[in-house]
PDB file of N, H, CA, C and O in Angstrom:
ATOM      1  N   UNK A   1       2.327  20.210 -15.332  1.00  0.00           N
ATOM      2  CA  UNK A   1       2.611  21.606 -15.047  1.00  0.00           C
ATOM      3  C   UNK A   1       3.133  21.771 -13.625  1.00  0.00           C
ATOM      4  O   UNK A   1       4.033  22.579 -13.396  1.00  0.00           O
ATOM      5  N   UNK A   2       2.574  21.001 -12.633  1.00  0.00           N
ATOM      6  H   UNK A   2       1.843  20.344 -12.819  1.00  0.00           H
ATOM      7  CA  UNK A   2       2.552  21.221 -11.475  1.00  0.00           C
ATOM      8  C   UNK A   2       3.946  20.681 -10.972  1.00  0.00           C
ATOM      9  O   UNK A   2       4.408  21.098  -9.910  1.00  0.00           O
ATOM     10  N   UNK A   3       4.857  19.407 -12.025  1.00  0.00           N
ATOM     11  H   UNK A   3       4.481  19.068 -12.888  1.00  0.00           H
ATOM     12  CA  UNK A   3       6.037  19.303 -11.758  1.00  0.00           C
ATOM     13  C   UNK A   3       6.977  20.261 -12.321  1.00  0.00           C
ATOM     14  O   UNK A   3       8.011  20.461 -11.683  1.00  0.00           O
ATOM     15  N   UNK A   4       6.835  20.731 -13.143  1.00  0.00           N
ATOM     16  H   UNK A   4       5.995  20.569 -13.661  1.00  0.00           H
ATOM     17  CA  UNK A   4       7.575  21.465 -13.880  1.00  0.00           C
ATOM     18  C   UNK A   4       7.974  22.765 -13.294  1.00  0.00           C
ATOM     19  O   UNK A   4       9.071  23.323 -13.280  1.00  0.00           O
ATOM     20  N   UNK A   5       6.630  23.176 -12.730  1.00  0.00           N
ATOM     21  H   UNK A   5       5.739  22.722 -12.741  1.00  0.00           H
ATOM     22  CA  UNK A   5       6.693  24.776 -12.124  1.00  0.00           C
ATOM     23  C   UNK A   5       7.690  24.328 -10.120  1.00  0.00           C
ATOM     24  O   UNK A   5       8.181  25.132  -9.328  1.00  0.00           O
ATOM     25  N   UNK A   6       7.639  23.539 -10.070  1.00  0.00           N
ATOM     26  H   UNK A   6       7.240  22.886 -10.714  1.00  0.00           H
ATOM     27  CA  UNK A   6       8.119  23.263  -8.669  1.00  0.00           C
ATOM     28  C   UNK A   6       9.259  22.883  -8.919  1.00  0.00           C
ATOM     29  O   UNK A   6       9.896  22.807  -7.869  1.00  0.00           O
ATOM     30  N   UNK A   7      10.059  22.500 -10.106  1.00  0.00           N
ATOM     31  H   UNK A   7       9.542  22.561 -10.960  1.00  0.00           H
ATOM     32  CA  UNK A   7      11.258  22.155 -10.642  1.00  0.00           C
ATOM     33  C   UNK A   7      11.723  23.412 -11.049  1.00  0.00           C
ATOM     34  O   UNK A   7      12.938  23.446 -10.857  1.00  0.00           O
ATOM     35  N   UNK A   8      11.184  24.768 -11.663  1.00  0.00           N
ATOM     36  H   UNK A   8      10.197  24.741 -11.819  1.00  0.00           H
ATOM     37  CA  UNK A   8      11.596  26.140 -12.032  1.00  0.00           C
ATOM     38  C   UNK A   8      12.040  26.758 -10.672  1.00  0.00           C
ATOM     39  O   UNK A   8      13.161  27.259 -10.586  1.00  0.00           O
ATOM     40  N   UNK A   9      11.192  26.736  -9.608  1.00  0.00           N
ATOM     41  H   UNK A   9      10.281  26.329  -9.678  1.00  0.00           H
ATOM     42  CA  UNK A   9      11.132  27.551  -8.816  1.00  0.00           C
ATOM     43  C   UNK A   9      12.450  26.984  -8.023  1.00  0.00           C
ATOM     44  O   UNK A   9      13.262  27.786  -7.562  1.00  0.00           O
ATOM     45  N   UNK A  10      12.620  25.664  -7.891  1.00  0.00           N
ATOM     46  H   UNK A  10      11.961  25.012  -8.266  1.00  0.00           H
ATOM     47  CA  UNK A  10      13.918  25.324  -7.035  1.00  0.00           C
ATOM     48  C   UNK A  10      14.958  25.903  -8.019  1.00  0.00           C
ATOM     49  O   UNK A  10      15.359  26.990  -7.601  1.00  0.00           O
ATOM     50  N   UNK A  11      15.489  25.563  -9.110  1.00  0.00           N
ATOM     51  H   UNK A  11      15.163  24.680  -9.450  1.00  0.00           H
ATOM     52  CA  UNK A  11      16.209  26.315  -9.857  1.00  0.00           C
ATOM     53  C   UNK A  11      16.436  27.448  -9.481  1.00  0.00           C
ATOM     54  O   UNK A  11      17.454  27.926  -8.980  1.00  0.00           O
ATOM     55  N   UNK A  12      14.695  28.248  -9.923  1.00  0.00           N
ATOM     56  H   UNK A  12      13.869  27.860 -10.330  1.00  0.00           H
ATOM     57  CA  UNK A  12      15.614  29.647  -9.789  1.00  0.00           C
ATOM     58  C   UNK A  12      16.414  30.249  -8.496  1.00  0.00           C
ATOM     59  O   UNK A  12      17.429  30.939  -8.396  1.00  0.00           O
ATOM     60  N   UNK A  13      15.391  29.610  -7.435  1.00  0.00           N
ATOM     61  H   UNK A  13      14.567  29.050  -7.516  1.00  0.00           H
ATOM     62  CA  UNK A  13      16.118  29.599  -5.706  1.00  0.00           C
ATOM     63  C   UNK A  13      17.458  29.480  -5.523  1.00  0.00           C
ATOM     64  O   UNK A  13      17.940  30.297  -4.738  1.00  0.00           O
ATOM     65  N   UNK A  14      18.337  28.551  -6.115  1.00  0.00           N
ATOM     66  H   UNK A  14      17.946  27.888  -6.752  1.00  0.00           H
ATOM     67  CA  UNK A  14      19.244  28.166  -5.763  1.00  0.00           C
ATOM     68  C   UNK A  14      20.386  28.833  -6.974  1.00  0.00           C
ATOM     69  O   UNK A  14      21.383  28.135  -7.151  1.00  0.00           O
ATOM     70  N   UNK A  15      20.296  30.042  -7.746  1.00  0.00           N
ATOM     71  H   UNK A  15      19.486  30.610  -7.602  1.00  0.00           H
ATOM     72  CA  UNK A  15      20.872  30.977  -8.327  1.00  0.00           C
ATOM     73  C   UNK A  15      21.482  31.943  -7.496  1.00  0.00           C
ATOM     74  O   UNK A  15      20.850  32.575  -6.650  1.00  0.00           O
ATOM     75  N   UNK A  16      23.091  32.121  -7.782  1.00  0.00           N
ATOM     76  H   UNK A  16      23.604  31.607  -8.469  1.00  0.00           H
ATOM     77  CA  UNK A  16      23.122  33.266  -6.404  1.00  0.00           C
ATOM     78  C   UNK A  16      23.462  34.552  -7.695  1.00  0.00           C
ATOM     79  O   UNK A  16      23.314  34.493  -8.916  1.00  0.00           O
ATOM     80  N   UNK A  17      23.924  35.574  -6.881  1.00  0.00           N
ATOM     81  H   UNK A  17      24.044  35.622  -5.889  1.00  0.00           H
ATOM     82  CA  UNK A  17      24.476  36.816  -7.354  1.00  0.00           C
ATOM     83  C   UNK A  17      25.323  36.831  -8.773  1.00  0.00           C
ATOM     84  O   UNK A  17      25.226  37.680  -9.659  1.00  0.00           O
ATOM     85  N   UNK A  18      26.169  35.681  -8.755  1.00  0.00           N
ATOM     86  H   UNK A  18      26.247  34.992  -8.035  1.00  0.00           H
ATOM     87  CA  UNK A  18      27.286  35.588  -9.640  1.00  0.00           C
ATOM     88  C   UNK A  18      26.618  35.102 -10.496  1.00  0.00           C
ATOM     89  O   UNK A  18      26.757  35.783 -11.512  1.00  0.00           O
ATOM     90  N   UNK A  19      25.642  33.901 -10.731  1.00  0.00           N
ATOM     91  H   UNK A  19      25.529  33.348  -9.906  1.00  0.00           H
ATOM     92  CA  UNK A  19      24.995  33.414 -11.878  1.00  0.00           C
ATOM     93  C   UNK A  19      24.015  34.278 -12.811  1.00  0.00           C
ATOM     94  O   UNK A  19      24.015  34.156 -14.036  1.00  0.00           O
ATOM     95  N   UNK A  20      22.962  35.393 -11.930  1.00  0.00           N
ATOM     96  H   UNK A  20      22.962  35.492 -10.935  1.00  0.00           H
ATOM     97  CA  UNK A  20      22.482  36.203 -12.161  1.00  0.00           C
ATOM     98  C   UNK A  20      23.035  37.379 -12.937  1.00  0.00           C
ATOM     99  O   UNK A  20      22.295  38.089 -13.618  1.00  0.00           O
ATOM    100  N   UNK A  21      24.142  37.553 -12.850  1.00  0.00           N
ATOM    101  H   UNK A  21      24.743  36.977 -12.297  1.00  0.00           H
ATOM    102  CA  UNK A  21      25.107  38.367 -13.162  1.00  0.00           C
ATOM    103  C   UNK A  21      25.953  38.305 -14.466  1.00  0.00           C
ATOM    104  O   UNK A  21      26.457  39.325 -14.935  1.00  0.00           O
ATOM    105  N   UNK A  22      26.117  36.890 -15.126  1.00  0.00           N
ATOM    106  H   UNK A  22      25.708  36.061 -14.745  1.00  0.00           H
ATOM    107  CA  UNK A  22      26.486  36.357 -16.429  1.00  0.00           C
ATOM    108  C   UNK A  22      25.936  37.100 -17.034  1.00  0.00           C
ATOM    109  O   UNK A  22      25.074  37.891 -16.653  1.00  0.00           O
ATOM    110  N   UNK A  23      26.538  36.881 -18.494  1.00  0.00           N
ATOM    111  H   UNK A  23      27.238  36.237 -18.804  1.00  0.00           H
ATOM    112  CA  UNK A  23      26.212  36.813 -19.679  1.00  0.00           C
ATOM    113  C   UNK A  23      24.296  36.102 -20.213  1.00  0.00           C
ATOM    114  O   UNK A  23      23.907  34.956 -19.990  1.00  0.00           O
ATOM    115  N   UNK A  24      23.875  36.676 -20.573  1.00  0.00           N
ATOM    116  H   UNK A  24      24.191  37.608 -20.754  1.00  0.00           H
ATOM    117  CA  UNK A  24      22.531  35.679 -20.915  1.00  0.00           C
ATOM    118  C   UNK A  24      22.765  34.131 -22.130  1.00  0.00           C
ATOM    119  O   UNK A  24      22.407  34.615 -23.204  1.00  0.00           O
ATOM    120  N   UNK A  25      22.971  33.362 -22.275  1.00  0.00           N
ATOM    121  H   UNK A  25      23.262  32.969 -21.402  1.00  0.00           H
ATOM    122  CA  UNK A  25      22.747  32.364 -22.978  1.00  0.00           C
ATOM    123  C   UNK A  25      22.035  32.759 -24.562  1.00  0.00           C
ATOM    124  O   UNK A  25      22.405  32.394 -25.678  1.00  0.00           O
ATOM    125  N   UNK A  26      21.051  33.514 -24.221  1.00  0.00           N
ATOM    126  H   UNK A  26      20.751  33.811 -23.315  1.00  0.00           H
ATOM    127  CA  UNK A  26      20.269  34.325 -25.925  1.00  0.00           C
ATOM    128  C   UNK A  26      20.662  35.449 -25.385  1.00  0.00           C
ATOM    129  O   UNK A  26      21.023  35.842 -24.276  1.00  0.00           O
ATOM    130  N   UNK A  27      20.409  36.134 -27.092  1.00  0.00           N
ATOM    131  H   UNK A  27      20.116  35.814 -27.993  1.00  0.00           H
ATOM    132  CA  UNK A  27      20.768  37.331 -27.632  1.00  0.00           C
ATOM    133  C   UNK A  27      19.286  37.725 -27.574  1.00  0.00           C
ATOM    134  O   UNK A  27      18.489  37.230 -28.371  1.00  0.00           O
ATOM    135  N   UNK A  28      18.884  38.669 -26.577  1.00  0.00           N
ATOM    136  H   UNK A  28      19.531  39.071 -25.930  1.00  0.00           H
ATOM    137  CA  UNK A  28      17.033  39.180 -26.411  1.00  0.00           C
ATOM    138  C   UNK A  28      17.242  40.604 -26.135  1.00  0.00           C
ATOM    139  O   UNK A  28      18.069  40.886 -25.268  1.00  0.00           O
ATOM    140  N   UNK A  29      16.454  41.791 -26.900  1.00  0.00           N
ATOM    141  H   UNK A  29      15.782  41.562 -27.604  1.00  0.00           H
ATOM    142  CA  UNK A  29      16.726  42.910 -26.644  1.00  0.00           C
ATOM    143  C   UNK A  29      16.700  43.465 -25.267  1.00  0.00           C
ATOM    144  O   UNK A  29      15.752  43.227 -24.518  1.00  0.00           O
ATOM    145  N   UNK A  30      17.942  44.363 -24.828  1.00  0.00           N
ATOM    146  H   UNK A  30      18.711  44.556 -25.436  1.00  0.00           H
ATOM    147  CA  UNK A  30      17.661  45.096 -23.584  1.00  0.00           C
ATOM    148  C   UNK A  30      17.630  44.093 -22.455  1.00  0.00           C
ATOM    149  O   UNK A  30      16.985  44.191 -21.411  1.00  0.00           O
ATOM    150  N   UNK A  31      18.758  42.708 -22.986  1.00  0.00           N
ATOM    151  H   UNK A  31      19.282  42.628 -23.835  1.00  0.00           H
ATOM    152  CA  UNK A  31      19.330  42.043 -21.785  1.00  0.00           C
ATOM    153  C   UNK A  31      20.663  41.883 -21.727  1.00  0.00           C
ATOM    154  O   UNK A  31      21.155  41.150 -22.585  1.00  0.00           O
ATOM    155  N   UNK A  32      21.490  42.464 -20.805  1.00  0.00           N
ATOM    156  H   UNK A  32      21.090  43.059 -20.108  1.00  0.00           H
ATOM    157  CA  UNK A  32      22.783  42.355 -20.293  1.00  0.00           C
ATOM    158  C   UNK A  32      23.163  41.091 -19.517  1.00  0.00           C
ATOM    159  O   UNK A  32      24.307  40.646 -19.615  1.00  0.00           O
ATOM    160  N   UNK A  33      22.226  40.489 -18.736  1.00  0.00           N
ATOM    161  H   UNK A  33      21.297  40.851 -18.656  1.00  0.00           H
ATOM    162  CA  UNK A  33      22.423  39.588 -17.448  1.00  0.00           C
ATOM    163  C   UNK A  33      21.612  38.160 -17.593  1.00  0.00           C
ATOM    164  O   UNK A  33      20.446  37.992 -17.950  1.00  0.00           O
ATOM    165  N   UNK A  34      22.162  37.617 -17.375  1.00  0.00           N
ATOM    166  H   UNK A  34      23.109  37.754 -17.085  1.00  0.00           H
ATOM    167  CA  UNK A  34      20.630  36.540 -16.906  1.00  0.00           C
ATOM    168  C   UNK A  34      19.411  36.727 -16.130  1.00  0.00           C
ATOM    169  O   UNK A  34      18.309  36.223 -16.349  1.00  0.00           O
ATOM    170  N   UNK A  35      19.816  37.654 -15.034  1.00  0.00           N
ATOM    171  H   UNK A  35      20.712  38.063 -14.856  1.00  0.00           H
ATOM    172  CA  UNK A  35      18.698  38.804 -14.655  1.00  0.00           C
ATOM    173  C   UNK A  35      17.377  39.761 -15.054  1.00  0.00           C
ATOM    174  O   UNK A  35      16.256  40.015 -14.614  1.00  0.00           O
ATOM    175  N   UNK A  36      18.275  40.137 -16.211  1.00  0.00           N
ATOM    176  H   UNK A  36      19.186  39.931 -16.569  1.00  0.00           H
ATOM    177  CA  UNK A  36      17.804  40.485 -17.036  1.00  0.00           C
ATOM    178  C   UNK A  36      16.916  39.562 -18.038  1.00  0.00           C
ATOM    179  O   UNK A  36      15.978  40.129 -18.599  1.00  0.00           O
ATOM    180  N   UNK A  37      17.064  38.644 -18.217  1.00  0.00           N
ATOM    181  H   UNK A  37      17.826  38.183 -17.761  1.00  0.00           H
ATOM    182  CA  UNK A  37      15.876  37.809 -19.262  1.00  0.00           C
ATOM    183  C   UNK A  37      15.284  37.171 -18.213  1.00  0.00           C
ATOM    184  O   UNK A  37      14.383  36.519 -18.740  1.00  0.00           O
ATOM    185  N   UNK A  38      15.256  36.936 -16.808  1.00  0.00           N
ATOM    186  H   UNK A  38      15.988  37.465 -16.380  1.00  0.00           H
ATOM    187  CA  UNK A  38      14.318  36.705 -16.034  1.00  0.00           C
ATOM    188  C   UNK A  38      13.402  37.342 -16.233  1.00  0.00           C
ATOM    189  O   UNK A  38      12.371  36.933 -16.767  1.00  0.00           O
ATOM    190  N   UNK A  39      13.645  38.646 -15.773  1.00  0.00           N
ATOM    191  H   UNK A  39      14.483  38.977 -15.339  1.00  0.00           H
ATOM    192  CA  UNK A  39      12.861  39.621 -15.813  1.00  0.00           C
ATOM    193  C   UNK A  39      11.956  39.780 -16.722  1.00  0.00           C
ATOM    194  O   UNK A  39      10.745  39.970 -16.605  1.00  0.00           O
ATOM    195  N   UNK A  40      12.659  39.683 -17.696  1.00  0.00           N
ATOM    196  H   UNK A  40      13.642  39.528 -17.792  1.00  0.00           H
ATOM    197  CA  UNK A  40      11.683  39.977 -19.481  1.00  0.00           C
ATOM    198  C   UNK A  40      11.043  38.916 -19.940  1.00  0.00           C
ATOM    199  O   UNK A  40      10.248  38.968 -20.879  1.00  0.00           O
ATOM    200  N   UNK A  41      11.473  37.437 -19.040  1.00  0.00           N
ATOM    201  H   UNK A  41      12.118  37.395 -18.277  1.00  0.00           H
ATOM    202  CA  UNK A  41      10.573  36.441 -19.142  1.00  0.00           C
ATOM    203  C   UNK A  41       9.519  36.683 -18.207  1.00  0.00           C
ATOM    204  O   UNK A  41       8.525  36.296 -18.821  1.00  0.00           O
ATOM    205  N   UNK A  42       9.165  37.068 -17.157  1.00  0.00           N
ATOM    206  H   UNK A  42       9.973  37.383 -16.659  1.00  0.00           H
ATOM    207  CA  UNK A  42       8.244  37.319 -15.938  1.00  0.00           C
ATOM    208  C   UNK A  42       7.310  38.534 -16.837  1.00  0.00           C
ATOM    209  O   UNK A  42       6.124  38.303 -17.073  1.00  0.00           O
ATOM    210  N   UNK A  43       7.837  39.583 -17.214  1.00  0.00           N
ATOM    211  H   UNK A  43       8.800  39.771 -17.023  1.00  0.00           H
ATOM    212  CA  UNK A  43       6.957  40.531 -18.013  1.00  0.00           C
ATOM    213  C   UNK A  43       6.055  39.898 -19.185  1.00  0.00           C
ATOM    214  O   UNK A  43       4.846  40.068 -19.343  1.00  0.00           O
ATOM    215  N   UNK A  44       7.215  38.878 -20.220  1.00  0.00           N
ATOM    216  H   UNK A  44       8.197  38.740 -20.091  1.00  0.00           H
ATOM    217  CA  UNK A  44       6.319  38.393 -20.920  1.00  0.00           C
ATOM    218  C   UNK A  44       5.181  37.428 -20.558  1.00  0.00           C
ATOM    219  O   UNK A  44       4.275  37.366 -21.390  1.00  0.00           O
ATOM    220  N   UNK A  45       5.104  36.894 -19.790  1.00  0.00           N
ATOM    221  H   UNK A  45       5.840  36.944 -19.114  1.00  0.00           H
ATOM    222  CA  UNK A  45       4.527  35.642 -19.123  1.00  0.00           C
ATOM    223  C   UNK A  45       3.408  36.813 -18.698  1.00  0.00           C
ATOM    224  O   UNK A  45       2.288  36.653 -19.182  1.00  0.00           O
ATOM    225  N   UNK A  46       3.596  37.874 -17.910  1.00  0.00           N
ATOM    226  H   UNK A  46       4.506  38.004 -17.516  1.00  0.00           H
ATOM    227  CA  UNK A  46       2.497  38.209 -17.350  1.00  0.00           C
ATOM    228  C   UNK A  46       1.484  38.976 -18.553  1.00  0.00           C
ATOM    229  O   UNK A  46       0.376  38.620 -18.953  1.00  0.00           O
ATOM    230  N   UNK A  47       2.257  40.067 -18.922  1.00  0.00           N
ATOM    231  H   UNK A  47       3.158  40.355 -18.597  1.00  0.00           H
ATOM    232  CA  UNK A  47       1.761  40.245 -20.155  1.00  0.00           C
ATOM    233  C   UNK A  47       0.576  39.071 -21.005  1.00  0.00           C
ATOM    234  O   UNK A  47      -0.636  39.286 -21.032  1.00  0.00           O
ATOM    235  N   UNK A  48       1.047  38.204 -21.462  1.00  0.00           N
ATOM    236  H   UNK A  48       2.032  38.030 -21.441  1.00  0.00           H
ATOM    237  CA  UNK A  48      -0.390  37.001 -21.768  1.00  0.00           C
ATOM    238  C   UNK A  48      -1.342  37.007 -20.566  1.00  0.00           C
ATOM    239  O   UNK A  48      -2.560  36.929 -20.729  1.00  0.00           O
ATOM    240  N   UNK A  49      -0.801  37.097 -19.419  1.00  0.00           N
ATOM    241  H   UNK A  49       0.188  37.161 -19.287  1.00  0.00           H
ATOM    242  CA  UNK A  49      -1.921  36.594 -18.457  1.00  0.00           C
ATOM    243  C   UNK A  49      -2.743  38.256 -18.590  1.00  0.00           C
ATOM    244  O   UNK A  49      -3.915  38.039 -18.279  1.00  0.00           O
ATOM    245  N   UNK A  50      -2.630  39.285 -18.816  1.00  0.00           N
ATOM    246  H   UNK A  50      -1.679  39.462 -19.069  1.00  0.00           H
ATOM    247  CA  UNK A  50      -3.194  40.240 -18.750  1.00  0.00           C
ATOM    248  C   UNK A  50      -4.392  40.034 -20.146  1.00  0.00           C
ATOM    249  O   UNK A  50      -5.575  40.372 -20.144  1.00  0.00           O
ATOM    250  N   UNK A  51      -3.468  39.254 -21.463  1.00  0.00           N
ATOM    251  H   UNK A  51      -2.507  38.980 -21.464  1.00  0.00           H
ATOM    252  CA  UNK A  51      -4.303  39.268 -22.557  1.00  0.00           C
ATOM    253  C   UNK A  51      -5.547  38.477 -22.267  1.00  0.00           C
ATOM    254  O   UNK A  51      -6.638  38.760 -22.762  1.00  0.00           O
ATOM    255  N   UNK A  52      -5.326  37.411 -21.393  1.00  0.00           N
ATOM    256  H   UNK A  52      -4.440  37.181 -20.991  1.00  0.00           H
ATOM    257  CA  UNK A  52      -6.329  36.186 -20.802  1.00  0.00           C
ATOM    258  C   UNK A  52      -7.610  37.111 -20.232  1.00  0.00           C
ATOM    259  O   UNK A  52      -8.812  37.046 -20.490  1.00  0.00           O
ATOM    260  N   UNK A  53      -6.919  37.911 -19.435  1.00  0.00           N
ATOM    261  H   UNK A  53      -5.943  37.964 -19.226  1.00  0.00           H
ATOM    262  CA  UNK A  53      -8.381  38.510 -19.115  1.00  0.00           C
ATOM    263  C   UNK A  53      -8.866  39.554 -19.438  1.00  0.00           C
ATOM    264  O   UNK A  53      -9.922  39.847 -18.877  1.00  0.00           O
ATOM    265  N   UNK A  54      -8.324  40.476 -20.410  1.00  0.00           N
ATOM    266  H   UNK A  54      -7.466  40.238 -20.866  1.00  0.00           H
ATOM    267  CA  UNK A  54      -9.302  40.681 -21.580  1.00  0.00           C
ATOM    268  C   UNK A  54     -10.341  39.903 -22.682  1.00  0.00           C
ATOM    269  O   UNK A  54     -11.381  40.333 -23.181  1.00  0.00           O
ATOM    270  N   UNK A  55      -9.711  38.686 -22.855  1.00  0.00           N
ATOM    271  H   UNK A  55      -8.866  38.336 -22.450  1.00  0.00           H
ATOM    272  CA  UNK A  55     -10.731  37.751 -23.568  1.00  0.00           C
ATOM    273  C   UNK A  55     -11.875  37.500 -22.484  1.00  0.00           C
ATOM    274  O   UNK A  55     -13.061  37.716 -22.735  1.00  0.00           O
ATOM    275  N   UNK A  56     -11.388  36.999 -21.187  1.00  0.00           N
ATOM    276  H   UNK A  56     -10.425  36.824 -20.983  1.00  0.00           H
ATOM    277  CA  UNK A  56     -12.354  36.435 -20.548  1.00  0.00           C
ATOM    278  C   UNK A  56     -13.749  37.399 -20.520  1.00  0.00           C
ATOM    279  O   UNK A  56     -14.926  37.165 -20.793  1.00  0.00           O
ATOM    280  N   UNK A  57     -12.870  38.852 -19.953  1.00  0.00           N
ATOM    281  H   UNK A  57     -11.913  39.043 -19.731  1.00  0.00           H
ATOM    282  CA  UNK A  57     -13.867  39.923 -20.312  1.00  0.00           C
ATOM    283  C   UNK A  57     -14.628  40.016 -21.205  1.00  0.00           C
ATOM    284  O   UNK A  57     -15.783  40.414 -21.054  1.00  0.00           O
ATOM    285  N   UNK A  58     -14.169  39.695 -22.214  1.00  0.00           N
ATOM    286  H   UNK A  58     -13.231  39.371 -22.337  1.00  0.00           H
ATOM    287  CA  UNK A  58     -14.848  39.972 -23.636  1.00  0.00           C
ATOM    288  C   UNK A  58     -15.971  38.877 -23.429  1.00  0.00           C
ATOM    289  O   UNK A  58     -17.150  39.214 -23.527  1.00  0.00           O
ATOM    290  N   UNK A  59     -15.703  37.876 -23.212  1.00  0.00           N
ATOM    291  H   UNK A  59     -14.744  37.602 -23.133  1.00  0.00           H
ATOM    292  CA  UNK A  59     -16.598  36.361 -22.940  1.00  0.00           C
ATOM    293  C   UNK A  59     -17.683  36.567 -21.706  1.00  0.00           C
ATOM    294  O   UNK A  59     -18.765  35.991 -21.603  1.00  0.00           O
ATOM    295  N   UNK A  60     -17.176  37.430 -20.898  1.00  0.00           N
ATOM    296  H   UNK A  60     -16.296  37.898 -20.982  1.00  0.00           H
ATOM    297  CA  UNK A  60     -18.623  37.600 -19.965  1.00  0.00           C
ATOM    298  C   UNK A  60     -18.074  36.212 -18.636  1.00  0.00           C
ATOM    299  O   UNK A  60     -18.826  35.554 -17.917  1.00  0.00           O
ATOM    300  N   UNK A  61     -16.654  36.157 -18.705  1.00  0.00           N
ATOM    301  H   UNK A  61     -16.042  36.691 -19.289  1.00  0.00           H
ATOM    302  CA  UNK A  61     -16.485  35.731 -17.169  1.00  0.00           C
ATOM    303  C   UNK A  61     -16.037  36.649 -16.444  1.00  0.00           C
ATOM    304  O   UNK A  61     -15.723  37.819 -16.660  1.00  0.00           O
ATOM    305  N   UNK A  62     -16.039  35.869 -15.384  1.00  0.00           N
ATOM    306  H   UNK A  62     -16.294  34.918 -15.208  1.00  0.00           H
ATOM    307  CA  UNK A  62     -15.954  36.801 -13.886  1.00  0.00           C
ATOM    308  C   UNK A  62     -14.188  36.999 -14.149  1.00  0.00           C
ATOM    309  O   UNK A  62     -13.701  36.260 -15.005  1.00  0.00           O
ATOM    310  N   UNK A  63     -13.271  37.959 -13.438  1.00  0.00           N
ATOM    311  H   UNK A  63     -13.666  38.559 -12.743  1.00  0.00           H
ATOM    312  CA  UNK A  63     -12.144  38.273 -13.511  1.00  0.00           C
ATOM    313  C   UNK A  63     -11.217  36.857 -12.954  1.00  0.00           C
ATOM    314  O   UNK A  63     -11.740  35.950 -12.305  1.00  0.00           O
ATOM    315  N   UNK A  64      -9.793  36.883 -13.341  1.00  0.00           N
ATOM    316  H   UNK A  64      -9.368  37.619 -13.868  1.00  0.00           H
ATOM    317  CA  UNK A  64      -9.086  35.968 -12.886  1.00  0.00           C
ATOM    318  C   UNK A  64      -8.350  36.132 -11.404  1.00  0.00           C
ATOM    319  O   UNK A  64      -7.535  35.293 -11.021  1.00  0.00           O
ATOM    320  N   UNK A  65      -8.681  37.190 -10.677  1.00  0.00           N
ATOM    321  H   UNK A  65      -9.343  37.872 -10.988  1.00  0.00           H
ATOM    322  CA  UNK A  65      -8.212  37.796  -9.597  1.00  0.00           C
ATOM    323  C   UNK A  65      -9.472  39.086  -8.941  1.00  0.00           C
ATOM    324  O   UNK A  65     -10.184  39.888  -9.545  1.00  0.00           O
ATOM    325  N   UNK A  66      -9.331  38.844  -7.736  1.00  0.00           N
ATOM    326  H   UNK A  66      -8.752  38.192  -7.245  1.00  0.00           H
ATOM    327  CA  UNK A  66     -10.152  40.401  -7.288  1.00  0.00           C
ATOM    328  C   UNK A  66     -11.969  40.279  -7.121  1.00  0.00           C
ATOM    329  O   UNK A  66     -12.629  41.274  -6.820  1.00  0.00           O
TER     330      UNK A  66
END
């Protein structure tokens, strides 16, 4: 994980204006840009992490933040 996520993050770093700005690669609702499915990838991603700690809640651990 720990290579993978340090291999995303240089990627996405080194994206300028014009790449961001394409066409998206998939067809995903309510994306124009590659920007755009960043985005809706970052929402979805967080989104689960929100579901995570409702379970945890439910389970009687302590929160994942705070």
């Amino acid at each position: 994980m720990r290579d993978v996520s340090q291999r995303l993050q240089a990627k996405l770093a080194a994206l300028d204006d014009a790449q961001l700005a394409q066409p998206p690669s998939m067809n995903l609702p309510g994306t124009k840009t590659v920007a755009d499915q960043l985005a809706l990838f970052a929402f979805h991603d967080s989104y689960h992490v929100g579901q995570m700690g409702y379970i945890r809640k439910a389970l009687g651990y302590p929160a994942l933040a705070g």
